[in-house]
C-alpha positions as CSV (number, residue, x, y, z in Angstrom):
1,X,18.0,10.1,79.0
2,X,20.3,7.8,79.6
3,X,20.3,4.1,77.2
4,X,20.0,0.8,79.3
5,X,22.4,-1.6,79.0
6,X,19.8,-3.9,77.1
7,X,19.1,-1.4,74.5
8,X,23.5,-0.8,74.4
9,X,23.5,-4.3,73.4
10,X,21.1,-4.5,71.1
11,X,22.8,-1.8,69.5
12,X,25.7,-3.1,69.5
13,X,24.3,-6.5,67.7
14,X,22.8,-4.7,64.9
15,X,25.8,-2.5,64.4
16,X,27.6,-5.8,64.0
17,X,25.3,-7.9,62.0
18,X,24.4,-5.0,59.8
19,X,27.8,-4.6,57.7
20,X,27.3,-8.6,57.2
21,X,23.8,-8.3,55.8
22,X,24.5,-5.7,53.4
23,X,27.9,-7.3,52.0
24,X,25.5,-10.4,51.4
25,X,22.6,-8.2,49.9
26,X,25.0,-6.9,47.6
27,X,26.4,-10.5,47.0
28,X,23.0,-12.0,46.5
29,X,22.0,-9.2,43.8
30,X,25.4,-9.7,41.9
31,X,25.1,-13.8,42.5
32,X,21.2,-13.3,41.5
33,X,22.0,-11.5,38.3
34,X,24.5,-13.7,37.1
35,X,22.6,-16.8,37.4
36,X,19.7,-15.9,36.0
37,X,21.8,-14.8,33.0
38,X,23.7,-18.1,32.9
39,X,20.4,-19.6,33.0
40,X,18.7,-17.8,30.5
41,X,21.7,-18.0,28.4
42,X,21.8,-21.8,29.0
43,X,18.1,-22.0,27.9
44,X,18.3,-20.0,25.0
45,X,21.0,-22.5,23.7
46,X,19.4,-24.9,24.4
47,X,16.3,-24.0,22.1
48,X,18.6,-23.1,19.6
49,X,20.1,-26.2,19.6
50,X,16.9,-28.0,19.2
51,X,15.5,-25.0,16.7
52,X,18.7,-26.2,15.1
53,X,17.8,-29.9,14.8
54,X,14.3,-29.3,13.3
55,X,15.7,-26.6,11.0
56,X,18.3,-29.6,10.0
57,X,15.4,-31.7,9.4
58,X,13.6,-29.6,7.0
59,X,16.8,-28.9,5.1
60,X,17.7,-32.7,4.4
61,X,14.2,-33.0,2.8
62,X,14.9,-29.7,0.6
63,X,17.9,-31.3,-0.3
64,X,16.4,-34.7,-1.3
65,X,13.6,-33.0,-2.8
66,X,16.0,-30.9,-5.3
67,X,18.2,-34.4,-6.0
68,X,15.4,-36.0,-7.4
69,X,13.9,-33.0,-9.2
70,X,17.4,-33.2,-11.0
71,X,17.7,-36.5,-11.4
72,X,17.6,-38.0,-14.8
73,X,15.8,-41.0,-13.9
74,X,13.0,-39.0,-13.0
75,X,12.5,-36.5,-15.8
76,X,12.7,-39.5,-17.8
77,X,9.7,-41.1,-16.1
78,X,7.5,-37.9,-17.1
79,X,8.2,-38.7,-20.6
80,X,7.1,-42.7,-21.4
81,X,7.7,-41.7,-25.5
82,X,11.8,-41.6,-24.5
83,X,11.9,-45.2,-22.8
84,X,11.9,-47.6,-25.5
85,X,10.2,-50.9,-24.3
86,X,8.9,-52.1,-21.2
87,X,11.7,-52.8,-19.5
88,X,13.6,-50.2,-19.9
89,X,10.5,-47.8,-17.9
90,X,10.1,-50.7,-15.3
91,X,13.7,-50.4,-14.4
92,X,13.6,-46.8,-14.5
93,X,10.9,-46.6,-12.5
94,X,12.5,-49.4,-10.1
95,X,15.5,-46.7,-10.0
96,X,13.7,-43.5,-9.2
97,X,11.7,-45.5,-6.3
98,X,14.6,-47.2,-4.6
99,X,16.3,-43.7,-5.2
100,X,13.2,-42.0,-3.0
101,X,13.6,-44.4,-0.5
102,X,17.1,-44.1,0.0
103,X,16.9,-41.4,0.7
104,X,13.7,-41.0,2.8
105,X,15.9,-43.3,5.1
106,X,18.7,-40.8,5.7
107,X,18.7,-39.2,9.0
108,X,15.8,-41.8,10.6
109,X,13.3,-38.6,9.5
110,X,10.2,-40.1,9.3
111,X,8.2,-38.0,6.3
112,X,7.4,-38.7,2.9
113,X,9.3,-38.1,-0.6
114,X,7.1,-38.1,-3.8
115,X,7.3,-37.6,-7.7
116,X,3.9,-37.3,-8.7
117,X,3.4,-37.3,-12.6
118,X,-0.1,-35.5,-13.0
119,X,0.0,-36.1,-16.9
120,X,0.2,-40.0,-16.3
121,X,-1.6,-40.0,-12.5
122,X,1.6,-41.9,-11.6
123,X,3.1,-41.2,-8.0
124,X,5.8,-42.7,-6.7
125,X,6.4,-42.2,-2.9
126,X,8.9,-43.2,-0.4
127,X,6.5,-45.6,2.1
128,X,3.3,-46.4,1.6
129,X,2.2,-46.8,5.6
130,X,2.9,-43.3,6.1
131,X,0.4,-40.4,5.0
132,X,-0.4,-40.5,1.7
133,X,0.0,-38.0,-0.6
134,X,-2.8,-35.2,-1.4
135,X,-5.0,-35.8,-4.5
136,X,-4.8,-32.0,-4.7
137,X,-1.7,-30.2,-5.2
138,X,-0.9,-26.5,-4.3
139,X,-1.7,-24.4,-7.5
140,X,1.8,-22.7,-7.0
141,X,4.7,-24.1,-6.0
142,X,6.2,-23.1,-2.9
143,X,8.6,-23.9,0.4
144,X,6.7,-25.3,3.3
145,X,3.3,-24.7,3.6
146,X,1.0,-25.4,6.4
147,X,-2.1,-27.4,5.1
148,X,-4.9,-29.8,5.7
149,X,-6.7,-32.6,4.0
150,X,-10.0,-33.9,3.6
151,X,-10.1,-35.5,6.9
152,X,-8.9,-32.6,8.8
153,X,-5.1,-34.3,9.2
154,X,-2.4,-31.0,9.2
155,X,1.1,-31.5,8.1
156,X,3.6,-29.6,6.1
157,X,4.0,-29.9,2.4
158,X,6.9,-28.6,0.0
159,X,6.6,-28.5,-3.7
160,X,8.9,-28.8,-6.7
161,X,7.9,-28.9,-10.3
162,X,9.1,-29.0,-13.9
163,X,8.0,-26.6,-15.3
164,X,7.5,-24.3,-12.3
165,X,3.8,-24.0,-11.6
166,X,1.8,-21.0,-11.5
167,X,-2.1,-20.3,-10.7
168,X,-2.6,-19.9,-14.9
169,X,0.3,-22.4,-16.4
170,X,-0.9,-25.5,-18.2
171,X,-0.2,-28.5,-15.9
172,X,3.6,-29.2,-15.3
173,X,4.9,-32.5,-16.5
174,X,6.3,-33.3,-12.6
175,X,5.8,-32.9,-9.1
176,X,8.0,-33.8,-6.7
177,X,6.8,-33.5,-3.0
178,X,8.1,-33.6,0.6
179,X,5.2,-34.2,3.4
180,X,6.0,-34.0,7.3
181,X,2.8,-35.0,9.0
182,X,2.0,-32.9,12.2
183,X,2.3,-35.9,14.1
184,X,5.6,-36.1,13.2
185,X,6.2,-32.9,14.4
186,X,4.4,-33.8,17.6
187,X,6.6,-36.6,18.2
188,X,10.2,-34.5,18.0
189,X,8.7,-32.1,20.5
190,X,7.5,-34.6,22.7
191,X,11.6,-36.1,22.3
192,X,12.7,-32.3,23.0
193,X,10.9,-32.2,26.2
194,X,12.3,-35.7,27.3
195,X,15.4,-34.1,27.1
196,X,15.6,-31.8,28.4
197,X,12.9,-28.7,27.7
198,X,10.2,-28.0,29.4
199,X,7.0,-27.7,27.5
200,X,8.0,-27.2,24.0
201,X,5.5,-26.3,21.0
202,X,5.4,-24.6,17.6
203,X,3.4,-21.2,17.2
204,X,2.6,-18.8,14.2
205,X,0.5,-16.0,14.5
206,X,-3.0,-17.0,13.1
207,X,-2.4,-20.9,13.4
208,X,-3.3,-23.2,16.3
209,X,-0.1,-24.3,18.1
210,X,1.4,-27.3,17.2
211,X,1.7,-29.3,21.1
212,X,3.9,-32.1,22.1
213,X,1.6,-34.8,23.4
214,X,2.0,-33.7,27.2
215,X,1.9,-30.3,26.9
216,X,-0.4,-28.0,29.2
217,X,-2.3,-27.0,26.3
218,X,-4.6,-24.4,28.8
219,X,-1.4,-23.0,30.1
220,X,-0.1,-22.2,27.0
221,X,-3.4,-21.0,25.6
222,X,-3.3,-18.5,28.0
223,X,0.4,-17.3,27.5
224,X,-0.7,-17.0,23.5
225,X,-1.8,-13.2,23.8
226,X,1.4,-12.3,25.2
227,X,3.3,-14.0,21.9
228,X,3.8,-11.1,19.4
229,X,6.7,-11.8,17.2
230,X,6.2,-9.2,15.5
231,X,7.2,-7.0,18.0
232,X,11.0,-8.9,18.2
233,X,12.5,-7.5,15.0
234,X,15.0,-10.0,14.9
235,X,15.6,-10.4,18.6
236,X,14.1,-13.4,20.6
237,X,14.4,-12.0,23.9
238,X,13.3,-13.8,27.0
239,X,9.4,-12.6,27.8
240,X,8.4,-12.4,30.9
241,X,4.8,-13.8,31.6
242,X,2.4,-13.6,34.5
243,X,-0.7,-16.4,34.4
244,X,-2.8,-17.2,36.7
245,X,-0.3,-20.2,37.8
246,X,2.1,-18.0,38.2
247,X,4.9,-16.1,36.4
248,X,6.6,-17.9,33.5
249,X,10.2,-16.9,31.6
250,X,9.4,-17.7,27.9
251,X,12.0,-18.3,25.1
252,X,11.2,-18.2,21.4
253,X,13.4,-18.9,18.3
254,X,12.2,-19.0,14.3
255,X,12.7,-22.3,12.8
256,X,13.9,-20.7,9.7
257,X,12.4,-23.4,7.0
258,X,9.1,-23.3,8.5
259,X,8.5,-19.4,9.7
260,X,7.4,-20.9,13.1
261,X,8.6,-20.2,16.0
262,X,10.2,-23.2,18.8
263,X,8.5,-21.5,22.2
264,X,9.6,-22.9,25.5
265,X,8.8,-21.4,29.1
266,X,10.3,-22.2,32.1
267,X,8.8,-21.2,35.8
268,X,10.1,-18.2,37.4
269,X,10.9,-20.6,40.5
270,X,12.6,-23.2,39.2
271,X,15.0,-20.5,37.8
272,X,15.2,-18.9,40.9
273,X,15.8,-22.4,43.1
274,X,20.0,-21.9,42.8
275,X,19.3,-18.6,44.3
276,X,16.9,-19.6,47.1
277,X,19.0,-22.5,48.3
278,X,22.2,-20.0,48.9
279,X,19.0,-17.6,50.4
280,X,19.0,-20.8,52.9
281,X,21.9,-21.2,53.4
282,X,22.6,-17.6,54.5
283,X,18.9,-17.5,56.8
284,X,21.0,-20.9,58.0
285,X,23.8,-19.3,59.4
286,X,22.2,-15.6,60.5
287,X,20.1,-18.0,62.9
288,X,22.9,-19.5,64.2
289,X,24.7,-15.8,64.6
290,X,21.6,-14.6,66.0
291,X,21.2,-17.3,68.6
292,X,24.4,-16.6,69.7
293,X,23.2,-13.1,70.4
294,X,20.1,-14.1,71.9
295,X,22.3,-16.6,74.6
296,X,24.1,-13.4,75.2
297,X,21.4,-10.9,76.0
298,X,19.4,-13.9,78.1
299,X,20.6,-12.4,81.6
300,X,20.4,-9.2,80.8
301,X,16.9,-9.7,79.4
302,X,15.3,-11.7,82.4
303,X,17.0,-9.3,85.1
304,X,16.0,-6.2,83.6
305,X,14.1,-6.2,80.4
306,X,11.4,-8.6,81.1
307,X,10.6,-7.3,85.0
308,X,10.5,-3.9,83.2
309,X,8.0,-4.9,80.8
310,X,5.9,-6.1,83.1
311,X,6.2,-2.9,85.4
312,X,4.8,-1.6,81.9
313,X,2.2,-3.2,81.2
314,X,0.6,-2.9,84.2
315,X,1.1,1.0,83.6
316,X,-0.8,0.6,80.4
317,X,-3.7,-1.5,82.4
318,X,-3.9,1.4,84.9
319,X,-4.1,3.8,81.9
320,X,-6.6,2.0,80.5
321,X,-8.8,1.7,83.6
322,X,-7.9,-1.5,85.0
323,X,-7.5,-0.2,88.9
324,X,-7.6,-3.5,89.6
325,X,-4.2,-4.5,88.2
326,X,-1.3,-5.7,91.0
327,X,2.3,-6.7,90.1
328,X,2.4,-10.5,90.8
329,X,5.7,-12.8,91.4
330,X,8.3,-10.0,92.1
331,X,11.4,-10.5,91.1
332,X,15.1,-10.4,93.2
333,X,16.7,-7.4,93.5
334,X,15.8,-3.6,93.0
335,X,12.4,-4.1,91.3
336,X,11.3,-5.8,93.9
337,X,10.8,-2.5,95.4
338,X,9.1,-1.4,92.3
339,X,7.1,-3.6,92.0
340,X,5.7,-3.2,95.6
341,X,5.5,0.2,95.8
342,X,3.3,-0.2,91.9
343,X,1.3,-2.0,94.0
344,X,0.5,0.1,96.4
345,X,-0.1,3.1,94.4
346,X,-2.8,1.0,92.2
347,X,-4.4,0.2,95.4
348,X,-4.9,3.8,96.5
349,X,-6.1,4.9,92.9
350,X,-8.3,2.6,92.9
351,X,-9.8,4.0,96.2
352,X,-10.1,7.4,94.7
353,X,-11.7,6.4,91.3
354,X,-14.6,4.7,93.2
355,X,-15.0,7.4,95.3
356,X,-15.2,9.8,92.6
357,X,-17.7,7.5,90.4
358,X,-19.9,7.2,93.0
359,X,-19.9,11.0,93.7
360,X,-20.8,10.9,89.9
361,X,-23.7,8.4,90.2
362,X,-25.1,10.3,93.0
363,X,-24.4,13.5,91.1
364,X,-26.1,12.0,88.1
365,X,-29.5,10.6,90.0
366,X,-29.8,13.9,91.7
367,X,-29.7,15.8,88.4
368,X,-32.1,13.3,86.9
369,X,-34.6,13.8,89.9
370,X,-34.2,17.6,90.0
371,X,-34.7,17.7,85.9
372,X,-38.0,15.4,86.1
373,X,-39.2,16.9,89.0
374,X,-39.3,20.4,87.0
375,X,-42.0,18.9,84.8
376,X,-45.3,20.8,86.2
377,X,-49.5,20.2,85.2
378,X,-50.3,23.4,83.7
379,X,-53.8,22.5,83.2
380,X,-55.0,21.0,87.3
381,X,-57.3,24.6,87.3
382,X,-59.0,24.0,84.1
383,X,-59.9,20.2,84.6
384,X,-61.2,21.2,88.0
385,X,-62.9,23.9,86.3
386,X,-65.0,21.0,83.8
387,X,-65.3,18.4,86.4
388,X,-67.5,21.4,88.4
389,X,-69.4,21.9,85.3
390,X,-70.0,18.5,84.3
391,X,-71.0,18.2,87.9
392,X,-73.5,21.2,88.0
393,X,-74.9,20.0,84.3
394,X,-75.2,16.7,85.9
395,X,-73.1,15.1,83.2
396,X,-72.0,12.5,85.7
397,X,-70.2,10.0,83.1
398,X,-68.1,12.9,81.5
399,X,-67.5,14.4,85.3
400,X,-66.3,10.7,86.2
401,X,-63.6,10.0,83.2
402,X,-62.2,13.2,83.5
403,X,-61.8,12.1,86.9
404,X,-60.4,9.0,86.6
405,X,-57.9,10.5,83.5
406,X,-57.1,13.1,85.6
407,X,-56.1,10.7,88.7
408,X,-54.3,8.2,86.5
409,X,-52.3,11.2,84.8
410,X,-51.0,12.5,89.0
411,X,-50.4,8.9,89.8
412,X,-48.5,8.0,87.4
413,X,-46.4,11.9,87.2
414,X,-45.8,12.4,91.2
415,X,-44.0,9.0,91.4
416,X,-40.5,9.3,91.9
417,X,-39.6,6.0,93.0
418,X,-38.1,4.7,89.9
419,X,-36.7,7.9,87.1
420,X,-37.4,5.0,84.4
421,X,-40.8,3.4,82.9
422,X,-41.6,1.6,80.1
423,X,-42.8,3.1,76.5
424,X,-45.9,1.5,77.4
425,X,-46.8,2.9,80.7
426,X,-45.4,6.4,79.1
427,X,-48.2,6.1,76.1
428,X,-50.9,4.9,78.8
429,X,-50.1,8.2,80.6
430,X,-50.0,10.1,77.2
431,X,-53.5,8.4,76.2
432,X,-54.5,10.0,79.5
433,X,-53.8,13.5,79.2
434,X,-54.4,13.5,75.5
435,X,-58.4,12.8,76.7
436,X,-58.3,15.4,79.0
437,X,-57.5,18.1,76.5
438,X,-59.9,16.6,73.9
439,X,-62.9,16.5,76.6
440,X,-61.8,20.3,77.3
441,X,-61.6,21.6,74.2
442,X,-62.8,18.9,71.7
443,X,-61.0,21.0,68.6
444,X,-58.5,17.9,67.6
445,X,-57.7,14.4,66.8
446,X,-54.5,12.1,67.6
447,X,-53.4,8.9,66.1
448,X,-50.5,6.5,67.3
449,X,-48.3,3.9,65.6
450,X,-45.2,2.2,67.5
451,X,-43.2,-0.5,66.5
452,X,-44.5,-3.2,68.9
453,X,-40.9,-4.4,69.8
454,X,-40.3,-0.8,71.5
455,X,-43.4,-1.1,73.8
456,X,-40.7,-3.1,76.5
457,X,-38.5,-0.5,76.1
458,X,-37.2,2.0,79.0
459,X,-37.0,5.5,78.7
460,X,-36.8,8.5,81.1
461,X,-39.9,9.4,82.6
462,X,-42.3,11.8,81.5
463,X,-40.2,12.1,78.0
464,X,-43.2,12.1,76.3
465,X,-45.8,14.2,77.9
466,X,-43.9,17.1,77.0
467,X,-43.5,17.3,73.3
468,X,-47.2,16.5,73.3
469,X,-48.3,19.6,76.0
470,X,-45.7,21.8,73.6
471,X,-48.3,20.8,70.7
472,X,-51.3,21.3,72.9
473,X,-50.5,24.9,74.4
474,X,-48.3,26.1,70.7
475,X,-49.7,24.4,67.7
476,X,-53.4,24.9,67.9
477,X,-52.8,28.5,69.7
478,X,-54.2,30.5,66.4
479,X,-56.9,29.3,64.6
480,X,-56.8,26.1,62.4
481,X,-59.7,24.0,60.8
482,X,-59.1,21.1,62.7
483,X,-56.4,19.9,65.0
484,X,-54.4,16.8,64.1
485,X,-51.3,14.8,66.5
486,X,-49.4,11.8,64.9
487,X,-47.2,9.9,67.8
488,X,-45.0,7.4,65.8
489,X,-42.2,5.4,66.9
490,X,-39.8,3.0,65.0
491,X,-36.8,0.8,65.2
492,X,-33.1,1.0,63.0
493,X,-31.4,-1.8,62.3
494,X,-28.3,0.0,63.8
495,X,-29.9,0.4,67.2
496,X,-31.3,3.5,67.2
497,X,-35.1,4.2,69.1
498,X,-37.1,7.2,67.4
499,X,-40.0,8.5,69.4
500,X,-41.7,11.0,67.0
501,X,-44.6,13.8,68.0
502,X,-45.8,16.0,65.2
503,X,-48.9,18.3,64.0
504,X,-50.6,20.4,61.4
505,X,-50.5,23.5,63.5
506,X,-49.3,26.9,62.2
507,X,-45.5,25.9,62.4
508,X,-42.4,27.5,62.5
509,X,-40.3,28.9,59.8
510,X,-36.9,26.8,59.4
511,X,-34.7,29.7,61.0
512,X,-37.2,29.7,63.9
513,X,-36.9,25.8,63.8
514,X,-33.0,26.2,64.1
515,X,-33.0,29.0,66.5
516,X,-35.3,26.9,68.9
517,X,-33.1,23.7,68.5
518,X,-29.9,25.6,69.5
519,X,-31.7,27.1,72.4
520,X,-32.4,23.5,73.4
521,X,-29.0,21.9,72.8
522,X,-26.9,24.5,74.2
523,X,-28.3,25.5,77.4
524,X,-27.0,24.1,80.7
525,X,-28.0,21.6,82.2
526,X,-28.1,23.7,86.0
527,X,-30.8,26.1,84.3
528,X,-33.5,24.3,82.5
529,X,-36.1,26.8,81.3
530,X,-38.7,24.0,79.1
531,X,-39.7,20.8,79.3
532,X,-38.3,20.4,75.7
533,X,-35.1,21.2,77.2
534,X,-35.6,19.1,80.1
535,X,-36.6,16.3,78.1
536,X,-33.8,16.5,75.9
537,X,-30.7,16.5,78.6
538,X,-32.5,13.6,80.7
539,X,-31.6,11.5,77.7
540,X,-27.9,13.2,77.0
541,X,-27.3,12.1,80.4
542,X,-29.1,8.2,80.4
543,X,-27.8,7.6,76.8
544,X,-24.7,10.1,76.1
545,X,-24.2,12.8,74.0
546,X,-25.7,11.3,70.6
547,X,-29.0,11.2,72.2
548,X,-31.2,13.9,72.5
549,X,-34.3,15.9,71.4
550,X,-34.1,16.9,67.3
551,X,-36.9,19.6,65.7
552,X,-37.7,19.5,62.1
553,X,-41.2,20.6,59.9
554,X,-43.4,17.9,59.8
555,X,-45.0,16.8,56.9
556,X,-48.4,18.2,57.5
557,X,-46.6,21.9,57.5
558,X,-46.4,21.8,61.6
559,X,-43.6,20.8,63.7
560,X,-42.1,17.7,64.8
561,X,-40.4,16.5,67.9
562,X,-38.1,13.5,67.4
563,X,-36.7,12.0,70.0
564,X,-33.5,9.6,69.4
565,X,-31.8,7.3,71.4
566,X,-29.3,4.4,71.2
567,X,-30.9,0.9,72.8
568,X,-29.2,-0.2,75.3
569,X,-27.4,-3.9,74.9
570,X,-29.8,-5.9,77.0
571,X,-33.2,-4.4,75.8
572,X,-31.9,-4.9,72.4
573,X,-33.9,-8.1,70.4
């Protein structure tokens, strides 16, 4: 089949904007991948930088730390016996303190510089408004350590002494100290994220973070159990962390003096922002290419395209059983025909689908009537029969109910006015006839429990009477002690009716069961040959196919009758 022109040019677009889009997806990939590499690359110098500048910090207090532990001044201090007078240790010690506070003033670092003596109890520290030195020193000596006083203040501590100090050595002669309070620590990072980072804090495995003093502490609690440093050997590579936030690039480098590790994240869209705004910029100028295209194909599209949809979906309403459908507003030109002669040919279908449903409805009330009226009394000869003996023996109230039963039963079964009754009127009628066998033979009980809300409902006539006269003339054919008929009906919440008739008779065995049910299902519906059968296609055709009559063994060991059926819309509460 020939193309249209329409679909020629829209081939023709895509086989001219498709060379475009690829040369930019394979721009955009190469552009992507660059960038986020420059970024990354720009990041991770940037925490190095700043790794570098704590690093640098911790180094200038080694350094002071080993001047004084050399200094002469200050080993003399540890030994009063060497000065000879007063003076002499005042102006030492005047030395060694102006000494530590020179050079605690280096560099604006902000931490303290001691020489604690612990033979004397003399300390000598670098300012006295910072945090004071511990009263308890490490029992080892040892680069900076992690710790925590009395009042639960953290900071990092460095230790020096003459001699070195071990757990058993007698107690050294000199201490000198170097203290960085964690709130010193808190302070750079807050600077680092002024300029420049983004949410920068210090992390060790098995130590609470150390937090800048706006960081997103829940944020970062949650990217802890994807921190393994471990796992690095030697290389900090970018990680790569999803949160419930979102996803998260994170950077880590060791701050060598420390053993911590300077993390930093940065979100995945404010790395990918460059890239989005030339994504923009491309969307921009494909609109504008596409537009063009669009202007182009206009004329085409509202001379042929759009008349020809229409013609289509007016197909698709006549396929779908809307007869009714017409073409409106045609357009100039050669569909104007088309759309006429559409017209006409929904007209005439419509014509022929009424005719044929209403050949069906008529088919369908005939075949109701002819299946209802097949349903025969079997039993007029026999009540006769009791009535004449109840009359002879003078029993005139027996004589006169089975009477009045037996006229309320042929009133109610030779009218054929209406092939629908309510569950109500069908029980009345059931009530009837169930009184006439027990006056006739007296060998049997019934019982009846329906869900009230089905008593409204409609059902077939005399759907029913049969599944009880099948109990009546079958079930208590051989001897049994005592004839019993349950009639139960209940409601689904899915909309499903079940009308129920079962006994304690003799039974069937389950293969009889199934052979009797196939019998009923599969016979057709021109040759009925039971009322069972008759029962069940009257509802097949009033409620389709899903309805019908279903056999089982009841729970007294005799048979039950279910009837199924789906309620219709408006009976349904």
């Amino acid at each position: 089949m020939k193309r249209s022109i329409f679909t020629n040019m829209v081939i023709a677009l895509l086989l001219l904007l498709t060379p475009i889009i690829m040369l930019y997806a394979y721009s955009n990939r190469t552009s992507s991948r660059v960038l986020t590499g420059e970024i990354v690359k720009a990041k991770r110098t940037q925490v190095e930088s700043f790794v570098g500048q704590l690093g640098q910090m911790f180094a200038q207090f080694d350094s002071y730390q080993k001047m004084l532990y050399e200094s002469t001044e200050v080993r003399n201090l540890a030994y009063p016996d060497l000065l000879s007078d007063d003076l002499l240790h005042f102006r030492t010690l005047k030395a060694v303190s102006e000494e530590i506070n020179r050079l605690a003033g280096y560099g604006g670092r902000k931490g303290v510089i001691a020489v604690v003596y612990p033979k004397t109890g003399m300390v000598i520290k670098s300012n006295s408004s910072l945090g004071a030195v511990p009263a308890v020193l490490p029992d080892k000596d040892g680069f900076w350590g992690y710790e925590h006083d009395a009042k639960g203040s953290a900071f990092f501590m460095e230790t020096i002494s003459n001699p070195a100090k071990n757990a058993k050595d007698e107690e050294p002669d000199l201490t000198v100290v170097a203290k960085v309070d964690e709130g010193e620590i808190k302070s750079d990072l807050s600077e680092m994220k002024n300029n420049g980072l983004e949410d920068p804090f210090l992390y060790h495995p098995g130590y609470s973070p150390i937090y800048n003093y706006t960081a997103d502490q829940d944020l970062i609690r949650e990217m802890l159990p994807e921190l393994n440093p471990e796992d690095t050997e030697g290389g900090f590579e970018p990680l790569l962390i999803r949160t419930a936030d979102g996803a998260y690039q994170v950077h880590m480098e060791m701050v060598q003096p420390l053993g911590w590790y300077l993390v930093d994240y940065v979100p995945i869209g404010t790395i990918m922002a460059p890239i989005k705004r030339n994504q923009t910029m491309f969307y921009a100028i494909s609109g504008m290419m596409l537009f063009m295209a669009c202007v182009l194909g206009f004329l085409l599209y509202r001379s042929i395209r759009l008349p020809f949809r229409k013609l289509m979906q007016g197909m698709n309403f006549i396929e779908k059983g809307f007869y009714t459908s017409r073409m409106k507003d045609p357009p100039k030109g050669e569909f104007r025909y088309l759309y006429h002669r559409f017209n006409s040919m929904a007209a005439r279908i419509e014509e022929l689908i009424e005719d044929v449903l209403k050949e069906q409805i008529r088919t369908k009330e005939a075949n109701v009537k002819q299946l209802q009226s097949q349903i025969n009394p079997h039993f007029l000869y026999n009540t006769l029969a009791y009535i004449k003996s109840m009359v002879e023996l003078e029993e005139k109230e027996a004589a006169v109910s089975m009477t009045m039963n037996l006229s309320k039963y042929y009133r109610y079964t030779t009218k054929l006015s209406s092939s629908l009754a309510t569950l109500q009127e069908e029980l009345e009628l059931n009530v009837n006839y169930l009184d006439i066998h027990r006056m006739l033979t007296d060998d049997f009980e019934y019982e009846i429990a329906i869900d009230p809300a089905m008593m409204t409902m409609r059902i077939p006539r005399l759907s029913l009477q049969p599944l009880i006269e099948n109990v009546i003339v079958h079930a208590f054919r051989k001897p049994v002690q005592y004839g019993a008929v349950r009639i139960r009906g209940s409601l689904s919440e899915d909309g499903i009716a079940r009308l129920a008739v079962e006994d304690n008779g003799s039974g069937l065995t389950p293969a009889q069961v199934e052979a009797l049910q196939a019998k009923i299902r599969h016979s057709s519906s021109d040759r009925i040959d039971s009322g069972l059968q008759n029962v069940h296609h009257r509802l097949m055709l009033l409620y389709g196919k899903q309805s019908g009559l279903a056999l089982s063994v009841s729970e007294w060991g005799g048979l039950q009758a279910e009837l199924a059926w789906k309620v219709p819309d408006d009976e349904a509460q």
